[in-house]
MMTF fields as JSON, N, C-alpha, C and O atoms, coordinates in Angstrom:
{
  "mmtfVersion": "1.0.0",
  "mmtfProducer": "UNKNOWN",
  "numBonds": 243,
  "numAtoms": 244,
  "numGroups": 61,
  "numChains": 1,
  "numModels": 1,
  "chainsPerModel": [1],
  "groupsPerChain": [61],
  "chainIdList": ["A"],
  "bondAtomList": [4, 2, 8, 6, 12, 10, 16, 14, 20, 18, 24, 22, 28, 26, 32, 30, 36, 34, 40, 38, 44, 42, 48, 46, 52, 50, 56, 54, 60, 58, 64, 62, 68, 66, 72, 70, 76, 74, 80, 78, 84, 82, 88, 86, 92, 90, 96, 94, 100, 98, 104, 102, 108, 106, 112, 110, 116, 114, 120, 118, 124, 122, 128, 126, 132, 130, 136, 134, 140, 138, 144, 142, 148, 146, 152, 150, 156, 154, 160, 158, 164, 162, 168, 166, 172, 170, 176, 174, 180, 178, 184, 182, 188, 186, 192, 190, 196, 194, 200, 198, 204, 202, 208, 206, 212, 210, 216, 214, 220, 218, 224, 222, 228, 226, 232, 230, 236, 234, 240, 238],
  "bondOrderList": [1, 1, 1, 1, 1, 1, 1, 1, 1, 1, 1, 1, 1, 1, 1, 1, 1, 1, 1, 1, 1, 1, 1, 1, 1, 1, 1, 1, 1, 1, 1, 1, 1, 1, 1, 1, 1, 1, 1, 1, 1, 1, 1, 1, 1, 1, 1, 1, 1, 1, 1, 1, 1, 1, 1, 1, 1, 1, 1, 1],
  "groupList": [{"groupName": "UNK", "atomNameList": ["N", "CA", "C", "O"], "elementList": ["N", "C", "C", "O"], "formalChargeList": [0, 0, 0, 0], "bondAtomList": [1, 0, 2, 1, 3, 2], "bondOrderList": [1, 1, 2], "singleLetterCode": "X", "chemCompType": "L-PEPTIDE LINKING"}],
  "groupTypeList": [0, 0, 0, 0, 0, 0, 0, 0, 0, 0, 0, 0, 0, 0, 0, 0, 0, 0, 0, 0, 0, 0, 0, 0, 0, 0, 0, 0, 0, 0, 0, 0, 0, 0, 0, 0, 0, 0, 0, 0, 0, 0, 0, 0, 0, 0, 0, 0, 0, 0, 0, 0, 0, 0, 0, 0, 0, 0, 0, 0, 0],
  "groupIdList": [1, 2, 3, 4, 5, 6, 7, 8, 9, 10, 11, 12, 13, 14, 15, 16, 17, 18, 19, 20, 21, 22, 23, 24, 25, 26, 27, 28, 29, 30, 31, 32, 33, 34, 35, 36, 37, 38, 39, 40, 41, 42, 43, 44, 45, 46, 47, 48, 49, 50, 51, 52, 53, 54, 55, 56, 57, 58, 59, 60, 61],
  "secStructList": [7, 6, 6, 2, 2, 2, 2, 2, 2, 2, 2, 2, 2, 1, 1, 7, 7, 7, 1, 2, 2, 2, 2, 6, 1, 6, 6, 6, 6, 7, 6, 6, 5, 7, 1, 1, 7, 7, 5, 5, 7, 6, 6, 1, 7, 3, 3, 3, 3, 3, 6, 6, 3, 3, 3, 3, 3, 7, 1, 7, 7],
  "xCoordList": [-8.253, -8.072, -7.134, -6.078, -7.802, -6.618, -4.961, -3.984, -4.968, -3.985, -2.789, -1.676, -3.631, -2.56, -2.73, -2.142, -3.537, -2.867, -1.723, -0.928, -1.402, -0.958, 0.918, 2.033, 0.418, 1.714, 2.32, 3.545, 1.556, 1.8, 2.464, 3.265, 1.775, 2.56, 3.528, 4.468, 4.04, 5.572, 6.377, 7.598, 5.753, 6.76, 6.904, 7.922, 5.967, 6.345, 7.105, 8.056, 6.939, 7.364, 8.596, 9.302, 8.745, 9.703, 9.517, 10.324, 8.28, 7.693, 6.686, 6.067, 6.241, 4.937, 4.025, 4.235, 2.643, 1.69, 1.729, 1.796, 1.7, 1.726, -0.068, -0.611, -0.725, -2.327, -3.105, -2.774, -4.052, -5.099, -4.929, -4.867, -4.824, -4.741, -3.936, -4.06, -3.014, -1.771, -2.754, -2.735, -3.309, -4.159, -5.053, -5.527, -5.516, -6.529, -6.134, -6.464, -5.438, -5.418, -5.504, -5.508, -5.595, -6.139, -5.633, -6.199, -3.855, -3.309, -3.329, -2.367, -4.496, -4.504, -6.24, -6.895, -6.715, -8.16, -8.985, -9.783, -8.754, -9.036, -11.074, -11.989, -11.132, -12.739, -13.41, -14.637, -12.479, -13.733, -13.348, -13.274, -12.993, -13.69, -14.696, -14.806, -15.372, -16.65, -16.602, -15.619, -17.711, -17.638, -16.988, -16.817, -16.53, -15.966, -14.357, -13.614, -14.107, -12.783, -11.989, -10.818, -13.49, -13.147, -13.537, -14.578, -12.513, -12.499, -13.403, -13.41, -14.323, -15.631, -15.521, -15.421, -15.484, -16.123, -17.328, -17.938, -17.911, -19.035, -20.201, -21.275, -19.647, -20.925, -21.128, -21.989, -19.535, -20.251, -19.239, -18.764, -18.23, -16.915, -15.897, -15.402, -15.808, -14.106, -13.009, -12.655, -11.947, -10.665, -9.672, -9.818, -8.485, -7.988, -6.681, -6.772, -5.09, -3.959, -3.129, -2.264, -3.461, -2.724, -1.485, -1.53, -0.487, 1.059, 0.905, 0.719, 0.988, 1.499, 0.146, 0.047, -0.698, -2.029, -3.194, -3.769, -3.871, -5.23, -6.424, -6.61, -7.223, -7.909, -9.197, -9.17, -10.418, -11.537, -12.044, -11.971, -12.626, -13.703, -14.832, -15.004, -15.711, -17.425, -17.018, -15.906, -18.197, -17.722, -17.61, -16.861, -18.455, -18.411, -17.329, -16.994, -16.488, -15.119, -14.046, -13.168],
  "yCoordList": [-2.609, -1.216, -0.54, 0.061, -0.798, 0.114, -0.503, 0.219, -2.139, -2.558, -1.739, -1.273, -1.825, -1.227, 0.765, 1.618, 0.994, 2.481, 2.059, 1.487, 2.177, 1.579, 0.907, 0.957, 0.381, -0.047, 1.284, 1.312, 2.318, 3.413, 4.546, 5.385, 4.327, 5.655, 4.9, 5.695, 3.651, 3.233, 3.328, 3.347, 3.41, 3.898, 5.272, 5.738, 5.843, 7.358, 7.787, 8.449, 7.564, 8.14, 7.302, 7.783, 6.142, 5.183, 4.705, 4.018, 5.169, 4.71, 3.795, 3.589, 3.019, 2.023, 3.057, 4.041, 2.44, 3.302, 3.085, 1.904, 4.081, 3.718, 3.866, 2.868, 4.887, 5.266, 5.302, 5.942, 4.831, 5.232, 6.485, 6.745, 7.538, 8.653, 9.409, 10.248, 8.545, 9.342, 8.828, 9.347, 7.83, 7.752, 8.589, 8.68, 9.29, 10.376, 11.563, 12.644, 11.499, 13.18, 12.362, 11.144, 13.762, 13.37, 12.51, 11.947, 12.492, 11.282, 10.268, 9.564, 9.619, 8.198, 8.096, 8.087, 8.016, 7.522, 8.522, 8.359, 9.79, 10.854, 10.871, 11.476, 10.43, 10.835, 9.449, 9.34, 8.275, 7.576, 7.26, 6.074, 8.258, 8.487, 9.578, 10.652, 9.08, 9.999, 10.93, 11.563, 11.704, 13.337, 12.914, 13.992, 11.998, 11.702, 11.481, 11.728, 11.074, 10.501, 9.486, 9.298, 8.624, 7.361, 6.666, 6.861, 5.775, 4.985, 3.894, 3.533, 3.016, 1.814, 1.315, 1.969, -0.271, -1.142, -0.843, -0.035, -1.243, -1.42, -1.726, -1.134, -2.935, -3.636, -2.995, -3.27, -1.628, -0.745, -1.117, -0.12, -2.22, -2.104, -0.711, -0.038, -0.583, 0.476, -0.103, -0.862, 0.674, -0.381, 0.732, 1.95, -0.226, 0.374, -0.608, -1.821, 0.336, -0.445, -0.826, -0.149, -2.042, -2.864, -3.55, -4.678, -2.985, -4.087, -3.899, -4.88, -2.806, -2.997, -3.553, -2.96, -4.143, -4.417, -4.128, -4.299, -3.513, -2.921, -4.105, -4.955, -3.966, -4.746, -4.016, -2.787, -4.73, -4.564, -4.819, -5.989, -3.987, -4.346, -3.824, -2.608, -4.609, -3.772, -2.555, -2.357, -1.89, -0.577, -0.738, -0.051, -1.743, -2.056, -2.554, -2.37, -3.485, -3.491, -2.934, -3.608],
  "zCoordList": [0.596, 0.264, 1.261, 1.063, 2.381, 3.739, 3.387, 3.195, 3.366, 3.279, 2.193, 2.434, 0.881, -0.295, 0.018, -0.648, 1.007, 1.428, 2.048, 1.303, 3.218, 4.036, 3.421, 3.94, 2.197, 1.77, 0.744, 0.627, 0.043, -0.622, 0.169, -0.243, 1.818, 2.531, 2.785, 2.813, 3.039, 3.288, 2.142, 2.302, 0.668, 0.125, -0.25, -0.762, -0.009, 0.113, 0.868, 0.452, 2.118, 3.267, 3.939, 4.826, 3.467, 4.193, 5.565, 6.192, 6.013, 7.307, 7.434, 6.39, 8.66, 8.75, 9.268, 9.977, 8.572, 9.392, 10.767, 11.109, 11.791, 13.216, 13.632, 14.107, 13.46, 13.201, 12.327, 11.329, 12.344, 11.062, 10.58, 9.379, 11.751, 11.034, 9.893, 9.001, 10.522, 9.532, 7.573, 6.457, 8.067, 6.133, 6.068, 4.936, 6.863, 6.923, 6.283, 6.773, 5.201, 4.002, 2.663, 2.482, 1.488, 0.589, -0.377, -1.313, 0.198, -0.641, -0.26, -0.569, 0.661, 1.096, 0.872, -0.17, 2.471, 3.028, 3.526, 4.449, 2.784, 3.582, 2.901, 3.46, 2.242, 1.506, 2.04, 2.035, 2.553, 3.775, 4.779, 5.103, 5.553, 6.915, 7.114, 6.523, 8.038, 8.473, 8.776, 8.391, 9.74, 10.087, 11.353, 11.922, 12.122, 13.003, 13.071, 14.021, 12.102, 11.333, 11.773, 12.101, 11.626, 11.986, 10.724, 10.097, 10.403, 9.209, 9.217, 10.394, 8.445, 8.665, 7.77, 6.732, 7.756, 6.992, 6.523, 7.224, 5.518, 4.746, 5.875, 5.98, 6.786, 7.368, 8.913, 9.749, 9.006, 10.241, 10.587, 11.13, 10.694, 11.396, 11.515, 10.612, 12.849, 12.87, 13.06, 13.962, 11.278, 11.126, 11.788, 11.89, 12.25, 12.989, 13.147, 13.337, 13.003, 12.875, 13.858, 14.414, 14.062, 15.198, 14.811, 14.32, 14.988, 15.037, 13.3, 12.58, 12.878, 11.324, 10.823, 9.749, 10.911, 10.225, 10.399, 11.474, 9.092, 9.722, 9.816, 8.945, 11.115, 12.098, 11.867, 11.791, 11.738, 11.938, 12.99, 13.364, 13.709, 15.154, 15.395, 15.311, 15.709, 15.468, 16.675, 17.165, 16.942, 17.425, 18.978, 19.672, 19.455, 21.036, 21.59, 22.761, 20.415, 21.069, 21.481, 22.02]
}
């Protein structure tokens, strides 16, 4: 899911995602992230875009 956001704002925008955030409005990922606005896997992971790809890491990492 993050992935094919992720590929929609590069063609919108002609840019790579550099932050999660920038998917954080309503034309991307904006309705799942939390009251924190931090984006999660299902099983509690926080994803998060490293080098052009979004990365899952439990939260202690």
């Amino acid at each position: 899911m993050v992935e094919a956001q992720m590929q929609a704002y590069r063609l919108d925008t002609g840019n790579n995602v550099a932050t999660i955030d920038e998917l954080n409005t309503p034309d991307y990922l904006e309705d799942r992230f939390d009251d924190t606005d931090t984006l999660k896997c299902p099983n509690g992971s926080v994803i998060t875009i490293v080098n052009n790809k979004a990365t899952a890491s439990s939260a202690g990492e």
